[in-house]
PQR file with spaces between the fields and no chain letter, atoms N, CA, C, O and H, PARSE charges and radii, in Angstrom:
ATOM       1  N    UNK     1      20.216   13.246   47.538 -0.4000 1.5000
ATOM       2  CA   UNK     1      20.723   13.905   48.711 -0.0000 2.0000
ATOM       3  C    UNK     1      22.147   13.460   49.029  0.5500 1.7000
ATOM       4  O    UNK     1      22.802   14.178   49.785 -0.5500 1.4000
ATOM       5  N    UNK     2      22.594   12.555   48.621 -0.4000 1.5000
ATOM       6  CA   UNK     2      23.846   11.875   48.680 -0.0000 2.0000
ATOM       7  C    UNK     2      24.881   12.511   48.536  0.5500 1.7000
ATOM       8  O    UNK     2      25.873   12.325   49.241 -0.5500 1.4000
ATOM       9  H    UNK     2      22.063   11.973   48.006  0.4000 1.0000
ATOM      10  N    UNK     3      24.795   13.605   47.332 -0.4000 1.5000
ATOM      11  CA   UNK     3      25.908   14.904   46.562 -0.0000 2.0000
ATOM      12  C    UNK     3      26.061   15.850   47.838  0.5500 1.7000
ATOM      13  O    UNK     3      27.052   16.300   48.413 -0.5500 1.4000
ATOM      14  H    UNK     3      23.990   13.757   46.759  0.4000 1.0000
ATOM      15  N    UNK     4      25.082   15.937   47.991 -0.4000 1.5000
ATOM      16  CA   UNK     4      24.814   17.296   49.311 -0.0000 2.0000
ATOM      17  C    UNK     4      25.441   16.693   50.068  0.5500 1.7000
ATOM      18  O    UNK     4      26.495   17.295   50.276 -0.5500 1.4000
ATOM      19  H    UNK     4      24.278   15.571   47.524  0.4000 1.0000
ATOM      20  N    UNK     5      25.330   15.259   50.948 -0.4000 1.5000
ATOM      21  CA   UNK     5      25.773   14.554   51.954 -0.0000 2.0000
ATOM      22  C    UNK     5      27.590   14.973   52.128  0.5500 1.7000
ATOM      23  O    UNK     5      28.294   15.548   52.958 -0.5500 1.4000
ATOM      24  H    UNK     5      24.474   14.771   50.779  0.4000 1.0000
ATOM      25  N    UNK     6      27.788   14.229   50.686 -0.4000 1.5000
ATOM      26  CA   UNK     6      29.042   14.755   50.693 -0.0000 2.0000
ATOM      27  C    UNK     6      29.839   15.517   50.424  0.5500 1.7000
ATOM      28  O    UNK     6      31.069   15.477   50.386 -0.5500 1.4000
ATOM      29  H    UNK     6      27.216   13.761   50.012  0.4000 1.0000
ATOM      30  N    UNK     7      29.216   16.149   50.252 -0.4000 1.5000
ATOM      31  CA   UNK     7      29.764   18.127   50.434 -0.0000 2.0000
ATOM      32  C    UNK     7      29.667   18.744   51.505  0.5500 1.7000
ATOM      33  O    UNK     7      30.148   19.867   51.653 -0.5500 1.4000
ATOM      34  H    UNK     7      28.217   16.182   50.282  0.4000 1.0000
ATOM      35  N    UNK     8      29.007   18.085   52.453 -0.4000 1.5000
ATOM      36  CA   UNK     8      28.920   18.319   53.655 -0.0000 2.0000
ATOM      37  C    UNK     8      29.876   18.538   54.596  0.5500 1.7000
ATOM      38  O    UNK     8      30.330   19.488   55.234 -0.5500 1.4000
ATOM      39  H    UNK     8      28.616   17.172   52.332  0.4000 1.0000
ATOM      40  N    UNK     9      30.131   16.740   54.426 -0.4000 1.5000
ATOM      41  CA   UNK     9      31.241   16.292   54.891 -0.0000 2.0000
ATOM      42  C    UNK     9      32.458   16.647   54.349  0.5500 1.7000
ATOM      43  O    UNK     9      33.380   16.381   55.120 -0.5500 1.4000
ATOM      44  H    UNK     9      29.762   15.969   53.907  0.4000 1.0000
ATOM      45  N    UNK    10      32.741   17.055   53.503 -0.4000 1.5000
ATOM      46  CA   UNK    10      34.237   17.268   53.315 -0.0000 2.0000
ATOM      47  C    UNK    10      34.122   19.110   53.228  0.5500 1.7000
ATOM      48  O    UNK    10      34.928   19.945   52.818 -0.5500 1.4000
ATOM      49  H    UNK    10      31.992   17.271   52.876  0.4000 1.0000
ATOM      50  N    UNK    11      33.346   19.182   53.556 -0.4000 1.5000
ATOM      51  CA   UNK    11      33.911   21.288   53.918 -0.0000 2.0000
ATOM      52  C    UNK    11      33.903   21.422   54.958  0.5500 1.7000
ATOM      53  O    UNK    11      33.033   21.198   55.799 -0.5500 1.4000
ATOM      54  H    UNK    11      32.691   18.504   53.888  0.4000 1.0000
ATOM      55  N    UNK    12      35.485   22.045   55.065 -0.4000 1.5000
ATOM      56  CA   UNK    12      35.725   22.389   56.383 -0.0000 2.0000
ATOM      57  C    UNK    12      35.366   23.678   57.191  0.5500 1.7000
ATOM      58  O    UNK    12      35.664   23.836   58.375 -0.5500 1.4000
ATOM      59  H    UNK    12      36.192   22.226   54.382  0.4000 1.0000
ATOM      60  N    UNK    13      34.517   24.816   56.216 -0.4000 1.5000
ATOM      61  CA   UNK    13      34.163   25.936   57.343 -0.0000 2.0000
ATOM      62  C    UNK    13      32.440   25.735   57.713  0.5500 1.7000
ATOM      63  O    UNK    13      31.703   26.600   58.186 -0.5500 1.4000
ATOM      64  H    UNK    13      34.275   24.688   55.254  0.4000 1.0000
ATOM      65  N    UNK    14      32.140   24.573   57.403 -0.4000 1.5000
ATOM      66  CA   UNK    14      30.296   24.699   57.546 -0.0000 2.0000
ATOM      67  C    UNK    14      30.196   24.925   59.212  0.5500 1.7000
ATOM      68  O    UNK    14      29.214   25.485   59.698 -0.5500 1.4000
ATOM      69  H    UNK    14      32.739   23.871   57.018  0.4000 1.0000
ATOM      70  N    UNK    15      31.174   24.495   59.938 -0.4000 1.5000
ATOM      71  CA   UNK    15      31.204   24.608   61.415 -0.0000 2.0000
ATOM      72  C    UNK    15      31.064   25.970   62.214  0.5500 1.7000
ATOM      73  O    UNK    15      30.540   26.348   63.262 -0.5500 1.4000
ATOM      74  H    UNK    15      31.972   24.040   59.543  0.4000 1.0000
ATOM      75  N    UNK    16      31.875   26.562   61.076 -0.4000 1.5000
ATOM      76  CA   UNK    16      32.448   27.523   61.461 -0.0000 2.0000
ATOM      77  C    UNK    16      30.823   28.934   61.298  0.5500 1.7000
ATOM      78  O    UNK    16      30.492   29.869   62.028 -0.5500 1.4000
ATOM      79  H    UNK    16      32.300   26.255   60.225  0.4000 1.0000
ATOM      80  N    UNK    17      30.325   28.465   60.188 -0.4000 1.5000
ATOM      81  CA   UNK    17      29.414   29.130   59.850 -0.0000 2.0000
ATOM      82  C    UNK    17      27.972   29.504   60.338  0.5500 1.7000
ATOM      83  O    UNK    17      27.277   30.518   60.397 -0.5500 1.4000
ATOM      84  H    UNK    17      30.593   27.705   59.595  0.4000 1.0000
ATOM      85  N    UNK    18      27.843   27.793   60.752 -0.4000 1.5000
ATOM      86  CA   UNK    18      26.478   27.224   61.628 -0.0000 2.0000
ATOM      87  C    UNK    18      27.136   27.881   63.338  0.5500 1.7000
ATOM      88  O    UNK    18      26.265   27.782   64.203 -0.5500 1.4000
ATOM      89  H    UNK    18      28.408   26.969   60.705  0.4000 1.0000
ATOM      90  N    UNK    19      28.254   28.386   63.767 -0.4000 1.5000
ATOM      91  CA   UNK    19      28.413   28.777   64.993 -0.0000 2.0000
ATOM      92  C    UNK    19      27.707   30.025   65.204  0.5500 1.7000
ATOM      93  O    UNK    19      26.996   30.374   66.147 -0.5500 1.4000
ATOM      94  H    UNK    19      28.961   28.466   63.064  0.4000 1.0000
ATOM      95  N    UNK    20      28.189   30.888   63.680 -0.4000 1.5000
ATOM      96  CA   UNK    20      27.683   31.897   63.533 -0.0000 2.0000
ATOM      97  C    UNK    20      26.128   32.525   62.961  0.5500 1.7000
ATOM      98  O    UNK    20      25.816   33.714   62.895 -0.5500 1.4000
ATOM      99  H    UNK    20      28.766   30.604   62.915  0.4000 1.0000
ATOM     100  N    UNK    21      25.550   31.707   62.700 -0.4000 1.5000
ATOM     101  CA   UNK    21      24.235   31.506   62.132 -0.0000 2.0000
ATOM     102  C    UNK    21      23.279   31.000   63.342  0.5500 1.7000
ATOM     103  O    UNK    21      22.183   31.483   63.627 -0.5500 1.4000
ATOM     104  H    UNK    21      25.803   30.741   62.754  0.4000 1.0000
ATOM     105  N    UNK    22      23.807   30.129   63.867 -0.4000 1.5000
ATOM     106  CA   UNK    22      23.181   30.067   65.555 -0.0000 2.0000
ATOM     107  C    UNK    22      23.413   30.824   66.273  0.5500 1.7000
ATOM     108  O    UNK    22      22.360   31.091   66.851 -0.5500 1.4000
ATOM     109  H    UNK    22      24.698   29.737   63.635  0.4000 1.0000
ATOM     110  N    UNK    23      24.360   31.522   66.725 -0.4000 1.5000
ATOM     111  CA   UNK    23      24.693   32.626   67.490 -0.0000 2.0000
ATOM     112  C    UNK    23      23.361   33.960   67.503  0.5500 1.7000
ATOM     113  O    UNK    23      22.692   34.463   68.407 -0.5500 1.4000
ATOM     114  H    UNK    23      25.216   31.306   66.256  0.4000 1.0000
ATOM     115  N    UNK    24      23.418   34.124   66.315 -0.4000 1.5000
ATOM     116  CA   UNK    24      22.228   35.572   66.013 -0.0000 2.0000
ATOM     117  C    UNK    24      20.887   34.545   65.735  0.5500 1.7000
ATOM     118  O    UNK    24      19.881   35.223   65.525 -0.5500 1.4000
ATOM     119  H    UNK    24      23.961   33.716   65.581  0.4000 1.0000
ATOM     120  N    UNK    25      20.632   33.068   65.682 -0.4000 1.5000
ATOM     121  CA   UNK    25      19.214   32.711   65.834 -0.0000 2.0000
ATOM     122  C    UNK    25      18.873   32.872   64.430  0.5500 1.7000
ATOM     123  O    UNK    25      17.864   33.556   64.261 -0.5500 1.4000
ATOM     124  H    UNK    25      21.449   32.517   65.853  0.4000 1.0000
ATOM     125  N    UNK    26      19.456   32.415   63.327 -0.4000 1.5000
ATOM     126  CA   UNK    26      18.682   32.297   62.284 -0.0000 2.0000
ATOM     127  C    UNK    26      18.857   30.731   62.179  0.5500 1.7000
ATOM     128  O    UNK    26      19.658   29.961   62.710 -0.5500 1.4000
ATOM     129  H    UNK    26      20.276   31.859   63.464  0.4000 1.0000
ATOM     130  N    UNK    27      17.751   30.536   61.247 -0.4000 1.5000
ATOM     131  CA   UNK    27      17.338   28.856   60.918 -0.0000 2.0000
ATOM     132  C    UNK    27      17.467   28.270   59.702  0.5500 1.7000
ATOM     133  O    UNK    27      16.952   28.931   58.800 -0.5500 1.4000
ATOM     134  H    UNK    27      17.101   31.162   60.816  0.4000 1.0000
ATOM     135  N    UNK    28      17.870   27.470   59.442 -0.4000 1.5000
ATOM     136  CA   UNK    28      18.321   26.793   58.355 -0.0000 2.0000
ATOM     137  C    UNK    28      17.442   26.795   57.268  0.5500 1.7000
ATOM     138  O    UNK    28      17.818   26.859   56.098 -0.5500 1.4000
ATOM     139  H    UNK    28      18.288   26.933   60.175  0.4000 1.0000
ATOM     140  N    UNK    29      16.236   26.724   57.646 -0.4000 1.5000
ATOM     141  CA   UNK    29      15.173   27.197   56.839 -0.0000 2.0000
ATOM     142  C    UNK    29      15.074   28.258   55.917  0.5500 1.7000
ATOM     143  O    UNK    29      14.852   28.330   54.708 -0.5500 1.4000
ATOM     144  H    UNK    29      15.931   26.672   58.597  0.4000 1.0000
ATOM     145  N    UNK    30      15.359   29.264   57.054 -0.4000 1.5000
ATOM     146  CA   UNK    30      15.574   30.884   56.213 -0.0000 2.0000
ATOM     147  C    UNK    30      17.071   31.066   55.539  0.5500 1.7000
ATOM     148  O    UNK    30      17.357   32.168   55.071 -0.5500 1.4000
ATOM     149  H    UNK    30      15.540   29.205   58.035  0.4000 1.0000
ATOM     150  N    UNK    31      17.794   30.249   55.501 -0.4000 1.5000
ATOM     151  CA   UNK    31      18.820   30.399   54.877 -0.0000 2.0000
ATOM     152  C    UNK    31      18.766   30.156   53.296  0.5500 1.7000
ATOM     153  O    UNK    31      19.034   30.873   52.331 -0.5500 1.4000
ATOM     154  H    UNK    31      17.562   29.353   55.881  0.4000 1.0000
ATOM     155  N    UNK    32      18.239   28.648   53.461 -0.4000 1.5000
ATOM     156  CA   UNK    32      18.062   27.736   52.221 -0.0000 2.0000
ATOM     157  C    UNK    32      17.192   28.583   51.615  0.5500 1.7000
ATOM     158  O    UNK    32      17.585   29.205   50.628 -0.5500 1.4000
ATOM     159  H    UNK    32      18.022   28.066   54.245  0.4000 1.0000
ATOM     160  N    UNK    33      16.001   28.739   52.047 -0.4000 1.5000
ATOM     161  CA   UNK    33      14.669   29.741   51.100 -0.0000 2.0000
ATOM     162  C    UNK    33      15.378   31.077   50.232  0.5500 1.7000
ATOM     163  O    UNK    33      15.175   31.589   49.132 -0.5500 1.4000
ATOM     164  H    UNK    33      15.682   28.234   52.849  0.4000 1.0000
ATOM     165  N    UNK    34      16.116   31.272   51.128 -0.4000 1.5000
ATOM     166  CA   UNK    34      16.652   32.678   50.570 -0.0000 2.0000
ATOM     167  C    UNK    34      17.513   33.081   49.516  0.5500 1.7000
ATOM     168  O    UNK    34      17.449   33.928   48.626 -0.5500 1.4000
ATOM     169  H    UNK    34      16.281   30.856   52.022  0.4000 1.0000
ATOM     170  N    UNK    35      18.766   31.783   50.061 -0.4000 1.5000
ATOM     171  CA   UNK    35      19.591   30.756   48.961 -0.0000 2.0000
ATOM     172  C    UNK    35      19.345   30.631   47.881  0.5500 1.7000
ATOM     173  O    UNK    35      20.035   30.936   46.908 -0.5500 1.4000
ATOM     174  H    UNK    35      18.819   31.094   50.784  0.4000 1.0000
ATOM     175  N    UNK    36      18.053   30.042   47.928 -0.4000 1.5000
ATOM     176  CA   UNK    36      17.464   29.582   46.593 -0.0000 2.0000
ATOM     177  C    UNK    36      16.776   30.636   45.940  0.5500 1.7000
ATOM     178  O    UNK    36      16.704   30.666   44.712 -0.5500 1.4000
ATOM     179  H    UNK    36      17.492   29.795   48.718  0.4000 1.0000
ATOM     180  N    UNK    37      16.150   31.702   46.828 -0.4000 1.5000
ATOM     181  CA   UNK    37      15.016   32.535   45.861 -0.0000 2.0000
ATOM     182  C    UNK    37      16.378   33.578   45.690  0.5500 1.7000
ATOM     183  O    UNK    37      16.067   34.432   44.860 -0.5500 1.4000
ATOM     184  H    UNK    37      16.209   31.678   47.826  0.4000 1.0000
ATOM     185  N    UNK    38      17.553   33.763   46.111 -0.4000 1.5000
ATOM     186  CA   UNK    38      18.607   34.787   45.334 -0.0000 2.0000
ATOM     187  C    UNK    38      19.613   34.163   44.079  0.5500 1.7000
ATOM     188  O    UNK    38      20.262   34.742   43.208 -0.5500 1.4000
ATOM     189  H    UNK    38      17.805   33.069   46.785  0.4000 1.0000
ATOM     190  N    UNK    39      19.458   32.924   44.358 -0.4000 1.5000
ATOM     191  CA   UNK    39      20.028   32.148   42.917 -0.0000 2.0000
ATOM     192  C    UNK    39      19.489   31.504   42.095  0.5500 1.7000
ATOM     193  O    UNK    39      20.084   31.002   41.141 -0.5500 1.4000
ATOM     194  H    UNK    39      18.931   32.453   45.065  0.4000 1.0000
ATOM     195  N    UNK    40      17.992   31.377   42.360 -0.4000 1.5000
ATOM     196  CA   UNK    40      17.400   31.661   41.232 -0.0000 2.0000
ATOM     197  C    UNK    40      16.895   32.742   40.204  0.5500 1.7000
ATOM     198  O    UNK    40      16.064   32.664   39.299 -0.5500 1.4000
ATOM     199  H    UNK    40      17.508   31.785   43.134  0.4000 1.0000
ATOM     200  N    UNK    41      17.643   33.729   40.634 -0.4000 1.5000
ATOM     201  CA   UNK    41      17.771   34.477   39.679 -0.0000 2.0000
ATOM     202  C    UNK    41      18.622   34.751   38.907  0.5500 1.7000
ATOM     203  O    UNK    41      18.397   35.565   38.011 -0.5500 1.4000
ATOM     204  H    UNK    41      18.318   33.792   41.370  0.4000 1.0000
ATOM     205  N    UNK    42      20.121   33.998   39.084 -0.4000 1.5000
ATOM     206  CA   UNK    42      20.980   33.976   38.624 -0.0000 2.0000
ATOM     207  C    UNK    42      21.377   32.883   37.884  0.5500 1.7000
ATOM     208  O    UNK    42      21.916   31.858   38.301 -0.5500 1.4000
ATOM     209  H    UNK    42      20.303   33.337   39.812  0.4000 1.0000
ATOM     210  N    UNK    43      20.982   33.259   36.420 -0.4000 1.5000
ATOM     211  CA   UNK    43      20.909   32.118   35.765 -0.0000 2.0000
ATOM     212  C    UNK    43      22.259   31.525   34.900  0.5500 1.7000
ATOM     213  O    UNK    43      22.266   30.702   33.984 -0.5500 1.4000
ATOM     214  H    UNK    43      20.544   34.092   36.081  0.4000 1.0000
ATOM     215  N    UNK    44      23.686   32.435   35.694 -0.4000 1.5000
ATOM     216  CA   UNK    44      24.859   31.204   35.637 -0.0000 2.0000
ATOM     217  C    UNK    44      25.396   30.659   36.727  0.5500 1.7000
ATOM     218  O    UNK    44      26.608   30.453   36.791 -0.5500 1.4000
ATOM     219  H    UNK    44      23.681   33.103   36.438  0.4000 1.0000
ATOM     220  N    UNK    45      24.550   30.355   37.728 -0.4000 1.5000
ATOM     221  CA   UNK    45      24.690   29.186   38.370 -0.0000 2.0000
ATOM     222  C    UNK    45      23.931   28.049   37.660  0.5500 1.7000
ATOM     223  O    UNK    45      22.964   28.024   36.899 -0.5500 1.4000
ATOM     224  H    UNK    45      23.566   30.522   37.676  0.4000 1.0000
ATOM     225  N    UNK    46      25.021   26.796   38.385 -0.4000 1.5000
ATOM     226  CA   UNK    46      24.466   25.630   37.626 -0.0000 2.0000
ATOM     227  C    UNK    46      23.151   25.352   37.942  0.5500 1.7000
ATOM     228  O    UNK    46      22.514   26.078   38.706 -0.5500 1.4000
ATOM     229  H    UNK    46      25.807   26.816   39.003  0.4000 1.0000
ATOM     230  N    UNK    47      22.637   24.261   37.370 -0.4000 1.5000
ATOM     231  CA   UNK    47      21.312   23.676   37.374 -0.0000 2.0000
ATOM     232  C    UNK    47      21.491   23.033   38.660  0.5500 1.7000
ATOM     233  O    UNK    47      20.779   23.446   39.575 -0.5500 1.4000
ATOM     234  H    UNK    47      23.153   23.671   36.749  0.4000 1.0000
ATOM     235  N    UNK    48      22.514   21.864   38.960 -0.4000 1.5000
ATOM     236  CA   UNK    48      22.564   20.989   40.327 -0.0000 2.0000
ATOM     237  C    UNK    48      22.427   21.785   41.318  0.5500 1.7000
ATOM     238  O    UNK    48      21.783   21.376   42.284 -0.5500 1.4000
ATOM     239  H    UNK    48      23.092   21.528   38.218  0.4000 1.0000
ATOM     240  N    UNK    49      23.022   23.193   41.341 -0.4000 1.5000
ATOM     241  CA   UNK    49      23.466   23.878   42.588 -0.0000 2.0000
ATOM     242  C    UNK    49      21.718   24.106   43.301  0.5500 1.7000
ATOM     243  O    UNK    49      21.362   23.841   44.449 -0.5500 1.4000
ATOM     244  H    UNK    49      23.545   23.526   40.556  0.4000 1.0000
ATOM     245  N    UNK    50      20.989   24.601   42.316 -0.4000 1.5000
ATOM     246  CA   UNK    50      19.632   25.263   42.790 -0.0000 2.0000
ATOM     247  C    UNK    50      18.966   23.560   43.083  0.5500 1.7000
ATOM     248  O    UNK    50      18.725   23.444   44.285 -0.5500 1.4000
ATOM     249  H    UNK    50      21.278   24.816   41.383  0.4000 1.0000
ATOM     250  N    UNK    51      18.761   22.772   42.601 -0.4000 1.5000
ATOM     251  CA   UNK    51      18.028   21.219   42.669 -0.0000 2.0000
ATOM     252  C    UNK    51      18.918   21.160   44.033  0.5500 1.7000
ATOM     253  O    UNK    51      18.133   21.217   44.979 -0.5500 1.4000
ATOM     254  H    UNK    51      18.956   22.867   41.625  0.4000 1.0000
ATOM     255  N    UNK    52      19.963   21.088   44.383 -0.4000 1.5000
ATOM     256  CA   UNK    52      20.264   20.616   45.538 -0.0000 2.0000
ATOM     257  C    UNK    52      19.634   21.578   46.805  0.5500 1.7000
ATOM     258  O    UNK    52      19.231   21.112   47.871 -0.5500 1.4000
ATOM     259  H    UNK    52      20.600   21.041   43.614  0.4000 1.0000
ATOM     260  N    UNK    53      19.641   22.814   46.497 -0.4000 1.5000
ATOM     261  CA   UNK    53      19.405   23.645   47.996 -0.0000 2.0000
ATOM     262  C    UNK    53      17.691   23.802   47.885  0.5500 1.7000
ATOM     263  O    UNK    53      17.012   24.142   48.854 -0.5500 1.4000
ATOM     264  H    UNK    53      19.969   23.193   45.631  0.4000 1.0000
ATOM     265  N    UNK    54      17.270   23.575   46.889 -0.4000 1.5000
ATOM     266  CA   UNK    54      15.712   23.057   46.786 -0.0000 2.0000
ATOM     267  C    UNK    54      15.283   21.485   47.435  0.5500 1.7000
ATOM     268  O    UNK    54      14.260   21.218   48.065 -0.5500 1.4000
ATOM     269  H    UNK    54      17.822   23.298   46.102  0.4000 1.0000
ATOM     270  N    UNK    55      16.141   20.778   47.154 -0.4000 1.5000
ATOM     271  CA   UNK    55      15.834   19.452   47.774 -0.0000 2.0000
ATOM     272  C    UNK    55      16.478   19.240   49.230  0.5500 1.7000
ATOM     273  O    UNK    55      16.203   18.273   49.940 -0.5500 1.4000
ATOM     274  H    UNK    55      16.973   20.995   46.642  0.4000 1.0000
ATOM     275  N    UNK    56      17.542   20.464   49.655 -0.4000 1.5000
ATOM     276  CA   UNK    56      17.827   20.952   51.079 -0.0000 2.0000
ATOM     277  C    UNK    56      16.569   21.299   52.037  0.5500 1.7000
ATOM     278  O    UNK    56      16.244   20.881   53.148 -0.5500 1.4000
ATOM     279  H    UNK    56      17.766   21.250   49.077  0.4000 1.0000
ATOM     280  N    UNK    57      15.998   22.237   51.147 -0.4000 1.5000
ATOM     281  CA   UNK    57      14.758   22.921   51.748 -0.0000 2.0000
ATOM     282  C    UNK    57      13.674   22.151   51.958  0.5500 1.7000
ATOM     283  O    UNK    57      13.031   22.334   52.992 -0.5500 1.4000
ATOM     284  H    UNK    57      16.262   22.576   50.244  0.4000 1.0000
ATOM     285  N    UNK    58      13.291   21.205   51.072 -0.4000 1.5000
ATOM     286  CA   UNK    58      12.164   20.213   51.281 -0.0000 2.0000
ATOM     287  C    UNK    58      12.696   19.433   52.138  0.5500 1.7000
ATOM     288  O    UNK    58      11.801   19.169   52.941 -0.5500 1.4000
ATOM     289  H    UNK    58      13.813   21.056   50.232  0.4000 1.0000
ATOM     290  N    UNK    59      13.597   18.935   52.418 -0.4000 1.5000
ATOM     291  CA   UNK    59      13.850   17.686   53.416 -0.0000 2.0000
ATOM     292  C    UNK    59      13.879   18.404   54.707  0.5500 1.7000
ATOM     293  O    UNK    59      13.854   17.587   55.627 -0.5500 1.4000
ATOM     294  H    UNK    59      14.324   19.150   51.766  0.4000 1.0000
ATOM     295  N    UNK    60      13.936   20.005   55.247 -0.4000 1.5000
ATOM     296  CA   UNK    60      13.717   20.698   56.753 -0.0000 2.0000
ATOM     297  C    UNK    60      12.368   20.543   56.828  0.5500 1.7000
ATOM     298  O    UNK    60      11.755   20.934   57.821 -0.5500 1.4000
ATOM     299  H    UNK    60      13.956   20.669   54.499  0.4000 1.0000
């Protein structure tokens, strides 16, 4: 979780995004699930990218 941690921290529009993602009431939950079940189908994204927003989703 550490990679994620700090990707976190150093992007500067996640603020900007979560304003807007709270605003209309969606949950981080349904983001990540969705995240993951639309890039896992896309099999040139990397391997880390999907392990990380999978291990996003288990830790909500």
């Amino acid at each position: 979780m550490s990679r994620l941690n700090e990707f976190i921290e150093n992007h500067d529009h996640l603020d900007t995004i979560n304003v807007i993602l709270k605003h209309y009431g969606v949950s981080a939950e349904f983001v990540a699930s969705t995240l993951t079940g639309g890039f896992g189908e896309d099999k040139e994204l990397p391997k880390e990218l999907l392990d990380d927003l999978k291990q996003f989703t288990a830790s909500l």
